[in-house]
C-alpha positions in Angstrom: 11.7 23.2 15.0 8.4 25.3 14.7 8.1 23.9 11.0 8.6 20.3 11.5 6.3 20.1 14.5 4.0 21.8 11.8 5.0 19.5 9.2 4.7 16.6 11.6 0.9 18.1 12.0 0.2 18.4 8.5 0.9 14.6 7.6 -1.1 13.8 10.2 -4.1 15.3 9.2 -3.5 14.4 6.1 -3.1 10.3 7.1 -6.2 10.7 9.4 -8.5 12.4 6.5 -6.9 10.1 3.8 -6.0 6.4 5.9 -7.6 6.5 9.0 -10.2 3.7 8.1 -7.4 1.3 7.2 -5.1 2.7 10.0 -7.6 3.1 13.1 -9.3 0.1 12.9 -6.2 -1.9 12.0 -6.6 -3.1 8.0 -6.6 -6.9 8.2 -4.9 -6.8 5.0 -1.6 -5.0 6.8 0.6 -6.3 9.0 -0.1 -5.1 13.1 3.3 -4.0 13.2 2.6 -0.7 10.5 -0.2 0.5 12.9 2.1 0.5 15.9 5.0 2.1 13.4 2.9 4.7 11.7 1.0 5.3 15.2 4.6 6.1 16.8 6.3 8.1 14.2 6.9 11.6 14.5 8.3 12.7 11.0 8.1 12.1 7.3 11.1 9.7 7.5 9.6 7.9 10.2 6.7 7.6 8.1 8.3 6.9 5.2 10.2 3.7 7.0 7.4 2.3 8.0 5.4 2.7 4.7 9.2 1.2 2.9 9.0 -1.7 5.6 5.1 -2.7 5.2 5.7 -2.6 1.2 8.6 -5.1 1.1 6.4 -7.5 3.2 3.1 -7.0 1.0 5.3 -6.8 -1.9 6.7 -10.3 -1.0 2.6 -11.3 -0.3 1.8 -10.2 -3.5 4.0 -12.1 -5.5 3.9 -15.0 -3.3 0.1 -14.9 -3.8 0.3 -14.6 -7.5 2.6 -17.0 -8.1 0.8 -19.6 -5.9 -2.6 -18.7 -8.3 -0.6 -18.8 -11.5 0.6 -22.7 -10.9 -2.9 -23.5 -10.9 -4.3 -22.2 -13.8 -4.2 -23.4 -17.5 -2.8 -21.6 -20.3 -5.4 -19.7 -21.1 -6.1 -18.3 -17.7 -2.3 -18.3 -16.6 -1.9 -15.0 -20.1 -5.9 -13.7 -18.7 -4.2 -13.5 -14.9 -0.7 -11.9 -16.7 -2.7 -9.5 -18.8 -4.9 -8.8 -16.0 -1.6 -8.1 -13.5 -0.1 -5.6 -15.7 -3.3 -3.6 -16.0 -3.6 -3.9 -12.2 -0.3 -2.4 -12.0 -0.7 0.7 -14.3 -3.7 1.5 -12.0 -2.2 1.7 -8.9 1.2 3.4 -10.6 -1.5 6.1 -11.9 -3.9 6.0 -9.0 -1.5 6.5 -6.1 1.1 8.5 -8.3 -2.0 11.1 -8.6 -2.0 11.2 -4.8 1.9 12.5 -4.8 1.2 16.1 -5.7 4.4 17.9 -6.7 3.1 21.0 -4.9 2.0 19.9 -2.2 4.6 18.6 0.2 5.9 16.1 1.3 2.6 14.8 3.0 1.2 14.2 -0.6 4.4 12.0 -1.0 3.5 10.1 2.2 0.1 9.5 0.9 1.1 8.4 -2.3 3.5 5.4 -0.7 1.0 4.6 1.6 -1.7 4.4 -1.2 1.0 1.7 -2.7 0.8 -0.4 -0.1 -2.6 -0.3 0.5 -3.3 -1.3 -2.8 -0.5 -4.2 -2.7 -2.3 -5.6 0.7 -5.6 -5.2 -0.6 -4.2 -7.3 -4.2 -2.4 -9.5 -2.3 -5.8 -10.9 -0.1 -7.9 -11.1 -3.6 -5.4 -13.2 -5.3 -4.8 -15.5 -2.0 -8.5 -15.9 -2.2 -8.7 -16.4 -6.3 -6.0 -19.2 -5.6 -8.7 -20.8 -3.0 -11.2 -21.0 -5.2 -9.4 -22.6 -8.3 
């Protein structure tokens, strides 16, 4: 009990030092819902279900988003978006993987999912706003 309260502690820091600008002041590119979940769990898993719940829905944003950008393009920019998507991808696969220390614990894992998601929100709203401009 004394180690998961201690745990519990340690993810916490580790959210407020690592996500409490996106977290605190409620990201607008996140749903409201994963402040009030991350703000009431009390272990990794809850953590971990809320980060799982928030990525299907920016997940689903994301390739919403991109597709609704990709119908308006031409040929040329439709392979320049593609190209551009995959790159985008190995960055955040690399950048957030490089949060999930193996030796750290599992708070290192929680910052790594939560890095994911951040990233899908943050890709999401740029390619909503690409597809305004086109």
């Amino acid at each position: 009990m004394v180690t998961m309260r201690i745990l519990c502690s340690m993810i916490g820091m580790a959210l407020a030092i690592w996500g409490a600008p996106a977290h605190a002041a409620g990201d607008p590119h996140l749903s409201p819902s994963y402040n009030v979940c991350m703000k009431k769990a009390v272990s990794t898993l809850d953590l971990m279900s809320c980060i799982q719940t928030e990525y299907d829905v920016q997940d689903r944003r994301l390739n919403d988003n991109y597709k609704a950008l990709l119908k308006n393009l031409d040929e040329d920019r439709k392979r320049q978006l593609q190209e551009t998507q995959r790159l985008w991808l190995k960055y955040v696969e690399a950048n957030c993987g490089f949060y999930n220390n193996p030796n750290g614990g599992s708070a290192h894992r929680v910052m790594a999912a939560d890095c994911t998601v951040q990233e899908r929100a943050r890709r999401a709203t740029e390619l909503a706003d690409l597809a305004k401009m086109e």
